[in-house]
LUMSE-908131 format. One record per residue (C-alpha): chain; residue number from 1; residue in three letters; x, y, z. Coordinates in steps of 0.25 Angstrom, whole numbers, plus 5000, padded with zeros to 4 digits. Layout:
LUMSE-908131
["A",NUM,"ALA",[X,Y,Z]],
...
This chain:
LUMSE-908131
["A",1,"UNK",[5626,5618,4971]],
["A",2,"UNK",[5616,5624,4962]],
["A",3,"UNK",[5605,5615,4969]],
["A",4,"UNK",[5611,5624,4981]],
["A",5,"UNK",[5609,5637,4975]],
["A",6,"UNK",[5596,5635,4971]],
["A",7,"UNK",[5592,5630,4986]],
["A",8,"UNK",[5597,5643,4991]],
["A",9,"UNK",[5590,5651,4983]],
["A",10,"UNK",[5576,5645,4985]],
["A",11,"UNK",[5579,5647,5001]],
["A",12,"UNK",[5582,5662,4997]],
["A",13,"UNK",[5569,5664,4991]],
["A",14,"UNK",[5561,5654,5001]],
["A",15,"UNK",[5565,5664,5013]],
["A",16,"UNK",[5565,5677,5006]],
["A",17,"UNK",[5550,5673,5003]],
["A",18,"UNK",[5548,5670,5017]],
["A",19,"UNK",[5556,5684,5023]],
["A",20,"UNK",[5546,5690,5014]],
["A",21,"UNK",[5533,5684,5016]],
["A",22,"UNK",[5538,5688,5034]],
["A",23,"UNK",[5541,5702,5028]],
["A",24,"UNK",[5527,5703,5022]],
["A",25,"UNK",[5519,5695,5033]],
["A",26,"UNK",[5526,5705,5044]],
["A",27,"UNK",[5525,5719,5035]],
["A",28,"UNK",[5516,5730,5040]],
["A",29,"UNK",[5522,5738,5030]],
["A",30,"UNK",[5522,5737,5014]],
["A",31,"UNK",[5535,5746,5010]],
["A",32,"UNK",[5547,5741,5018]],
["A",33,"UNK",[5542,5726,5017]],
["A",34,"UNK",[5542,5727,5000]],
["A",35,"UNK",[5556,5731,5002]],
["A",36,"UNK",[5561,5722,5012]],
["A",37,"UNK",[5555,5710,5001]],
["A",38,"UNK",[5563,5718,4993]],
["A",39,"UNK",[5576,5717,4999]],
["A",40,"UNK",[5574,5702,5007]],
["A",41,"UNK",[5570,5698,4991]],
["A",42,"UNK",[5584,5703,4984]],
["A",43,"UNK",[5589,5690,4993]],
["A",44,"UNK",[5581,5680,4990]],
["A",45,"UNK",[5588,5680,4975]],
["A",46,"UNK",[5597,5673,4968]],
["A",47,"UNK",[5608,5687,4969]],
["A",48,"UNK",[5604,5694,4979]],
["A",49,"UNK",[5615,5705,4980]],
["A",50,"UNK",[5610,5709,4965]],
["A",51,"UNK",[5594,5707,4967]],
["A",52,"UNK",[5584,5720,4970]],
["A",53,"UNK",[5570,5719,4972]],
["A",54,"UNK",[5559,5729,4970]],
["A",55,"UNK",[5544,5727,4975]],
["A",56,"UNK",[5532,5735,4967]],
["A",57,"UNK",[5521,5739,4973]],
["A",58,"UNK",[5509,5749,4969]],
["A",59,"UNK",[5520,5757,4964]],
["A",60,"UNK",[5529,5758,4976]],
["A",61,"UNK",[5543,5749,4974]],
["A",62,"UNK",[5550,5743,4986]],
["A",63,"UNK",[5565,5739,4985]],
["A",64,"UNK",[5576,5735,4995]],
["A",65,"UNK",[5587,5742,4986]],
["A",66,"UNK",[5589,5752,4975]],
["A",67,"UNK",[5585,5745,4962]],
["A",68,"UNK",[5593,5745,4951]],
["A",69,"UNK",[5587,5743,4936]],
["A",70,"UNK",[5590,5726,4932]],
["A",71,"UNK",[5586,5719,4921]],
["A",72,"UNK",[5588,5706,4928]],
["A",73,"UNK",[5573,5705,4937]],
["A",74,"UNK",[5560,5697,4940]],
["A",75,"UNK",[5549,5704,4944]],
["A",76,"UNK",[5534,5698,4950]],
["A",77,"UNK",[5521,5706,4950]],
["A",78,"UNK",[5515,5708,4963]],
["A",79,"UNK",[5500,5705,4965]],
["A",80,"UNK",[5487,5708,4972]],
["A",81,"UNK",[5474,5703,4967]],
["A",82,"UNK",[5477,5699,4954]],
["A",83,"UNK",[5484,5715,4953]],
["A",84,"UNK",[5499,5717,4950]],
["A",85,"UNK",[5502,5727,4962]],
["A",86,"UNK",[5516,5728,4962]],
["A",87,"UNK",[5530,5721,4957]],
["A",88,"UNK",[5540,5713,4964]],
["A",89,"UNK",[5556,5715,4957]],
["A",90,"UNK",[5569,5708,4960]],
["A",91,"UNK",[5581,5711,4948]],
["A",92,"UNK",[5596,5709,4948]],
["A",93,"UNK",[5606,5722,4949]],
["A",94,"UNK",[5619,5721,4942]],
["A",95,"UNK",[5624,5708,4946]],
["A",96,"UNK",[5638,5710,4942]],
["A",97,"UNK",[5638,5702,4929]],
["A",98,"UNK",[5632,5689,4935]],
["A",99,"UNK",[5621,5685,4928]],
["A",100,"UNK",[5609,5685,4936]],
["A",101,"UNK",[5593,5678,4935]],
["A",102,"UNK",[5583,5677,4943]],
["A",103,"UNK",[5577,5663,4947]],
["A",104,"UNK",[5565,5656,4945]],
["A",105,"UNK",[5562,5654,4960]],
["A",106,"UNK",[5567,5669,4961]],
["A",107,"UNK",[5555,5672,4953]],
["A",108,"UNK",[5546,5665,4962]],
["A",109,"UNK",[5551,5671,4974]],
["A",110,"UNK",[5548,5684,4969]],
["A",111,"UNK",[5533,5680,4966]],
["A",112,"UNK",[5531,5674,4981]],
["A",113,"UNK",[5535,5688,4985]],
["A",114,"UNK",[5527,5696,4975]],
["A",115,"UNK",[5513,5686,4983]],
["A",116,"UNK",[5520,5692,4996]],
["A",117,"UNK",[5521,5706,4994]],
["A",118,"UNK",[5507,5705,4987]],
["A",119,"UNK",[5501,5699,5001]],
["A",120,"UNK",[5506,5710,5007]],
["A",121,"UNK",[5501,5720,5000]],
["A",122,"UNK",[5487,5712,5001]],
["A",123,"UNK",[5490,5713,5017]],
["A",124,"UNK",[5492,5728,5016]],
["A",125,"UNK",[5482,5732,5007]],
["A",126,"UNK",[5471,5723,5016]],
["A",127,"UNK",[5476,5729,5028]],
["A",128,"UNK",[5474,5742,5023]],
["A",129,"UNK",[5459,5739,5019]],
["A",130,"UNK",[5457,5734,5031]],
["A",131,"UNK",[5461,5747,5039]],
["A",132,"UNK",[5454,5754,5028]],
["A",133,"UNK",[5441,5747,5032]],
["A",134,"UNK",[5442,5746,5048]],
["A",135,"UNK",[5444,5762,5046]],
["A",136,"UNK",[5430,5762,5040]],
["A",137,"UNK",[5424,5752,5047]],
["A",138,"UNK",[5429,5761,5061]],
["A",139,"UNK",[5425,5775,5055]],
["A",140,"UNK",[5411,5768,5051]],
["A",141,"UNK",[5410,5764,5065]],
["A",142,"UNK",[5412,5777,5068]],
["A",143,"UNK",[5404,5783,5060]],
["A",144,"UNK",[5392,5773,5066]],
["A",145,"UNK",[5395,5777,5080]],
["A",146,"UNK",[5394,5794,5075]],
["A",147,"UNK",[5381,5790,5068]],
["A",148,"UNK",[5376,5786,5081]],
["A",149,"UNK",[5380,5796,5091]],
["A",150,"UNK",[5376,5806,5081]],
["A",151,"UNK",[5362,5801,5080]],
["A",152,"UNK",[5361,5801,5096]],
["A",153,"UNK",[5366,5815,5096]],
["A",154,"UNK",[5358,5820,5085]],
["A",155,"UNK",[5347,5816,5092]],
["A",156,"UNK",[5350,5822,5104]],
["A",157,"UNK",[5352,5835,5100]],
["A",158,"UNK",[5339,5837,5090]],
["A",159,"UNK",[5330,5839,5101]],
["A",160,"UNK",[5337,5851,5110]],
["A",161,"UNK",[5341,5857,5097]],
["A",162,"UNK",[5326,5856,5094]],
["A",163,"UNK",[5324,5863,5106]],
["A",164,"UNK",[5333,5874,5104]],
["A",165,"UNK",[5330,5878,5091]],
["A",166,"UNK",[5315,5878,5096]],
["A",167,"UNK",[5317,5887,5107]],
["A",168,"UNK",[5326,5896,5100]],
["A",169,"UNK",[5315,5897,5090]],
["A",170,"UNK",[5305,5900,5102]],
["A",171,"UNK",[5314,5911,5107]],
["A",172,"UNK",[5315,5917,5093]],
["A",173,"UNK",[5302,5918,5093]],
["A",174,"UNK",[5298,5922,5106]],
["A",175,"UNK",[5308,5933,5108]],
["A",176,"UNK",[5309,5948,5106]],
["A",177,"UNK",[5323,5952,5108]],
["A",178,"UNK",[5334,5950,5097]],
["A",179,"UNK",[5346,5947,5104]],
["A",180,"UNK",[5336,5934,5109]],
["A",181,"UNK",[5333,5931,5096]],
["A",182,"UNK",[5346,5931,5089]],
["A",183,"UNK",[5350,5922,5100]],
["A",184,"UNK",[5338,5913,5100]],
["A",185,"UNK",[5341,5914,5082]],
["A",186,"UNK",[5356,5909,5087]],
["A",187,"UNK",[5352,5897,5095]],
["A",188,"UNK",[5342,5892,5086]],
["A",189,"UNK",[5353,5894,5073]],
["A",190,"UNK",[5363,5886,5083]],
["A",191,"UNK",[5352,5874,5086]],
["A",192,"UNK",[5349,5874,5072]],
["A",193,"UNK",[5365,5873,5067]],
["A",194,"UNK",[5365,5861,5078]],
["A",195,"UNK",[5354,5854,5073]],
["A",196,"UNK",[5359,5854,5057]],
["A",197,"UNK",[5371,5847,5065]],
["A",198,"UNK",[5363,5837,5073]],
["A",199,"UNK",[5357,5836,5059]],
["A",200,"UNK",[5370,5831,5053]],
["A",201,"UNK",[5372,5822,5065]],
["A",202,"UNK",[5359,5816,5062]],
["A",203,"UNK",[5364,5813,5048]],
["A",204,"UNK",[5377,5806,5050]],
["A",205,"UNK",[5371,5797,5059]],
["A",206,"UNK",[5360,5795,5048]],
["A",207,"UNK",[5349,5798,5058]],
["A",208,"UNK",[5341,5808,5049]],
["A",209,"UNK",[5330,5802,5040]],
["A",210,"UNK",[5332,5802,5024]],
["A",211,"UNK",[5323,5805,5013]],
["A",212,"UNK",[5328,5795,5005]],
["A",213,"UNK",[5324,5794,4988]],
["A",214,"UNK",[5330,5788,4975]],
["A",215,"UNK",[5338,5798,4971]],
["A",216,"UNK",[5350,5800,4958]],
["A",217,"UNK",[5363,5802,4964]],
["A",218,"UNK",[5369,5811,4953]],
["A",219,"UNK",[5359,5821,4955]],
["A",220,"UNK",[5362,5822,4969]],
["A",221,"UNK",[5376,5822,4966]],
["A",222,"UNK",[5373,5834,4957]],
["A",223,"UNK",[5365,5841,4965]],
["A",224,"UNK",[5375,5841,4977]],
["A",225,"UNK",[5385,5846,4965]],
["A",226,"UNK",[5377,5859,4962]],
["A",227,"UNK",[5375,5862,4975]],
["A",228,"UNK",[5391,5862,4977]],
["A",229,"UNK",[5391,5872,4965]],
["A",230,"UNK",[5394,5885,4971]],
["A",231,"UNK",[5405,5878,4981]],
["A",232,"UNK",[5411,5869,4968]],
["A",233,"UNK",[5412,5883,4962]],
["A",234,"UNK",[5416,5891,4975]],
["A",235,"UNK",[5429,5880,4975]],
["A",236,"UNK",[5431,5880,4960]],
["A",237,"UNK",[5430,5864,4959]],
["A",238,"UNK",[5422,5856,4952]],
["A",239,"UNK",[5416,5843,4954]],
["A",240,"UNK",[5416,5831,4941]],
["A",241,"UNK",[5403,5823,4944]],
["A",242,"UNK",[5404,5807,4936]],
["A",243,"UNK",[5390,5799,4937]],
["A",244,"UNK",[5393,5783,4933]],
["A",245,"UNK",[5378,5778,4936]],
["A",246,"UNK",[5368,5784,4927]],
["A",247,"UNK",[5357,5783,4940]],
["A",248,"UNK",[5363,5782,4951]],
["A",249,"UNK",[5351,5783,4963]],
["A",250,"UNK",[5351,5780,4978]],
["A",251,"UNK",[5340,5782,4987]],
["A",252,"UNK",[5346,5794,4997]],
["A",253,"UNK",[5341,5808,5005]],
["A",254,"UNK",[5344,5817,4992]],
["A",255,"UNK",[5347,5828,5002]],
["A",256,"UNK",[5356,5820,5011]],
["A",257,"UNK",[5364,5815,4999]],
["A",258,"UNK",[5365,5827,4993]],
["A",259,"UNK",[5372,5832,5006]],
["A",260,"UNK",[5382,5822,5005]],
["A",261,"UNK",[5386,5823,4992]],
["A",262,"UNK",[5387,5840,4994]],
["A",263,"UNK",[5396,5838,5008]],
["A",264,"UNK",[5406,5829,5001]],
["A",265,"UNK",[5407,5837,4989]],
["A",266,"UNK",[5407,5848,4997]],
["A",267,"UNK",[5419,5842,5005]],
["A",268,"UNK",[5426,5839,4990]],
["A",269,"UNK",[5426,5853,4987]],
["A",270,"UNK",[5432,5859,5001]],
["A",271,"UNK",[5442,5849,4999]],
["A",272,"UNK",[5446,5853,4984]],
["A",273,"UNK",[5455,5863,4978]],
["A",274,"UNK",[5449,5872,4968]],
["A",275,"UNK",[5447,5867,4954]],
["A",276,"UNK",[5447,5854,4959]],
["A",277,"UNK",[5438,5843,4954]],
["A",278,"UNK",[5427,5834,4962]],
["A",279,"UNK",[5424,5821,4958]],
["A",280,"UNK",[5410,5815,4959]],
["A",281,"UNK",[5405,5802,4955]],
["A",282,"UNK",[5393,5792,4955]],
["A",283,"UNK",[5394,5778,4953]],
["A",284,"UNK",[5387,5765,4956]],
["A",285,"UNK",[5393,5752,4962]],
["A",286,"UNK",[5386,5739,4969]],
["A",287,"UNK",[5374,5746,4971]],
["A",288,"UNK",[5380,5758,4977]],
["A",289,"UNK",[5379,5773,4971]],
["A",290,"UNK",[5392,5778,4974]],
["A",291,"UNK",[5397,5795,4973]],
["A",292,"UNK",[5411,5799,4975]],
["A",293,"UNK",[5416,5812,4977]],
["A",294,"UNK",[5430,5814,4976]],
["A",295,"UNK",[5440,5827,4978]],
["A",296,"UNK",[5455,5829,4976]],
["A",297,"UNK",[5457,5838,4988]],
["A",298,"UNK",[5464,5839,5001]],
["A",299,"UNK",[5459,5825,5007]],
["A",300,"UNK",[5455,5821,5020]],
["A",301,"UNK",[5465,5819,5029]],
["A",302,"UNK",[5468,5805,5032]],
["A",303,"UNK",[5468,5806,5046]],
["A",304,"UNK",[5453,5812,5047]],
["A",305,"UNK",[5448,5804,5037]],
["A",306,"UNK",[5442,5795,5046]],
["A",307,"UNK",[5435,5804,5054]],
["A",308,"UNK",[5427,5812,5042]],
["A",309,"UNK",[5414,5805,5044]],
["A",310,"UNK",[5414,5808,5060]],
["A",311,"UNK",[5403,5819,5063]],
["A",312,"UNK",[5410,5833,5065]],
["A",313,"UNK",[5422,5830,5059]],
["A",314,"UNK",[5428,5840,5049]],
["A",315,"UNK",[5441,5843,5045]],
["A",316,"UNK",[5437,5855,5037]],
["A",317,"UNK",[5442,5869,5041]],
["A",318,"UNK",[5436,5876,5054]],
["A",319,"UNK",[5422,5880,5054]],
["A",320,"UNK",[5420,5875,5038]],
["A",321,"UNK",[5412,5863,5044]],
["A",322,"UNK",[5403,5855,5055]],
["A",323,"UNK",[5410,5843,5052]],
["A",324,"UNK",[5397,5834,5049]],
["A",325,"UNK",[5398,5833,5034]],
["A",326,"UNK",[5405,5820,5030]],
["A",327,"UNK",[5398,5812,5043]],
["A",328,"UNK",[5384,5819,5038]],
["A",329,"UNK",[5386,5811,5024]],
["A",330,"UNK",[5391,5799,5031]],
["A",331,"UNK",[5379,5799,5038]],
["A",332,"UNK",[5370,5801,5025]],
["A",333,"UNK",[5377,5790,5017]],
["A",334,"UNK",[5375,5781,5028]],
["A",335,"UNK",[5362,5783,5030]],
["A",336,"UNK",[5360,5782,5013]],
["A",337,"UNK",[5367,5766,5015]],
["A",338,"UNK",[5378,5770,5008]],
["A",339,"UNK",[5394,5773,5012]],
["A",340,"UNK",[5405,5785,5012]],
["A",341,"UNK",[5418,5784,5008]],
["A",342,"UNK",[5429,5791,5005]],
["A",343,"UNK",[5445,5791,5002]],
["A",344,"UNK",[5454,5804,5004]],
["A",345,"UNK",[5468,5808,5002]],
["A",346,"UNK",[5471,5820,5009]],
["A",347,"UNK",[5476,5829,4998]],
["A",348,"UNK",[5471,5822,4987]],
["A",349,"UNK",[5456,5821,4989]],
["A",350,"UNK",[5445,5814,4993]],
["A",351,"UNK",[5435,5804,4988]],
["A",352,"UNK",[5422,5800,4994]],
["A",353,"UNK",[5413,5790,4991]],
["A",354,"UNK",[5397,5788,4994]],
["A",355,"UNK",[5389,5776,4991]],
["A",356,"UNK",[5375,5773,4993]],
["A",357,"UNK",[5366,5763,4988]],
["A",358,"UNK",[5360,5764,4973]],
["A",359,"UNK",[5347,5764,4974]],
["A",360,"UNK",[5341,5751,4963]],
């Protein structure tokens, strides 16, 4: 009879493994699958009607039932890489003065499923940097295919915009009435605002030749500072500058570099609340030079954030801007060899990160 019991109980846990691993290999979502373990594990021990299990993970708890505090419990750590990511529980409620333990076999169960869930959580977490990364590789492929049709564009345009601004020029010069010259002054003011943009064009699609030089990053970094002075103090907010390399140098355009460095900082304080802090930094890591600017305000909203590179696109107010900042400093970094990237939490801030070769 007991030989009988205890072969029951091994086909118990024998399908509750298997239910759960077919729970796992068909979930497309973490939450309701942790707590349907939960509930298909409260039958696969010895008392059942008294058994609770709670699942732990990253500081979320899943559960079938209501828990109720017990004494009487097993518990297995779950892990990922060597890294306890969560907890696995199953204890006894009031078992109505039966005395009540948990067997060995039990204990083993729970471990198989604690290997489970942690495969799932590896399924998620690869799946989500997966998407992560075919997101960048589309938006880059984007970016590539801008970069050329801006170059054709630019192109295009330099010549006729040449032309105008000459024969404006010509008329200026040549005529003696006013009203002529104040519209000749306009059309040449008009060509000229066109051209600063096919200027811009020419920059995100790195078509504009760089004087390059060995230059120390800090002091471009403090240069682009003081030059945000009168707008840190216009918006009451300061920025906290940290320096880890003690020589950090990159052969860049000093001027270019500078204008990247003063639009995202620039971009950090329209964003920020008065008496906010920025944070700056410069490191070093594999040969890379890395700057990040980081904010703690409104955030970029998740829907656009994809498009922030992409010429002409601006989600500032009406009027406050062309649109070409951000693609103009994607364009510049590129063409430097190194990379943009950034991370934003719409009402908590935004964090940007540039890296360019270090200069040996």
């Amino acid at each position: 009879m007991e030989y009988q019991e205890s072969l029951k109980e091994r086909i118990k846990e024998l399908e509750c493994l298997y239910d759960i691993s077919t729970l796992i290999s068909q979930s497309s979502e973490t939450r309701p699958t942790l707590a349907s373990i939960c509930k298909r594990l409260e039958q696969a021990f010895q008392y059942p009607e008294f058994a609770q299990a709670r699942i732990a993970l990253h500081g979320e708890e899943y559960t079938s039932k209501a828990n109720e505090e017990s004494d009487i419990m097993i518990k297995q750590d779950i892990l990922f890489q060597s890294e306890i990511i969560g907890n696995i529980c199953v204890s006894y409620r009031s078992s109505k003065g039966r005395a009540v333990s948990f067997l060995i076999e039990e204990k083993k169960l729970l471990n198989k499923v604690a290997q489970e869930i942690a495969f799932l959580y590896e399924r998620e977490r690869r799946d989500k940097d997966e998407a992560i990364l075919n997101t960048i590789v589309r938006r880059q492929e984007r970016l590539t295919i801008l970069g050329e049709m801006t170059a054709g564009v630019a192109h295009e345009l330099n010549t006729p915009l040449g032309n105008i601004v000459g024969f404006s020029e010509f008329i200026i010069e040549s005529t003696e009435e006013n009203s002529t010259k104040k519209d000749a002054q306009k059309i040449k003011q008009s060509a000229l605002h066109a051209r600063e943009i096919v200027k811009k064009l020419m920059l995100f699609s790195c078509d504009i030749p760089q004087k390059l030089s060995s230059t120390a990053l800090a002091d471009v970094l403090k240069e682009a500072i003081d030059l945000l002075g009168p707008l840190l103090r216009q918006h009451e907010i300061s920025i906290e500058f940290s320096n880890s390399v003690s020589d950090a140098r990159a052969l860049i355009d000093r001027i270019q570099f500078t204008q990247v460095v003063f639009n995202l900082l620039s971009n950090a304080i329209q964003a920020s609340e008065p008496g906010s802090v920025i944070d700056m930094s410069l490191s070093e890591k594999n040969g890379y030079v890395t700057i990040m600017i980081q904010d703690f305000g409104c955030g970029i909203p998740l829907a656009i954030q994809d498009k922030i590179f992409d010429p002409f696109f601006t989600y500032n107010k009406k009027g406050s801007g062309n649109g070409l900042g951000l693609s103009v400093v994607h364009g510049i970094i590129k063409q430097h060899k190194g990379r943009i990237q950034f991370s934003s939490q719409e009402g908590e801030g935004t964090t940007f990160v540039l890296s360019i070769p270090k200069l040996s």
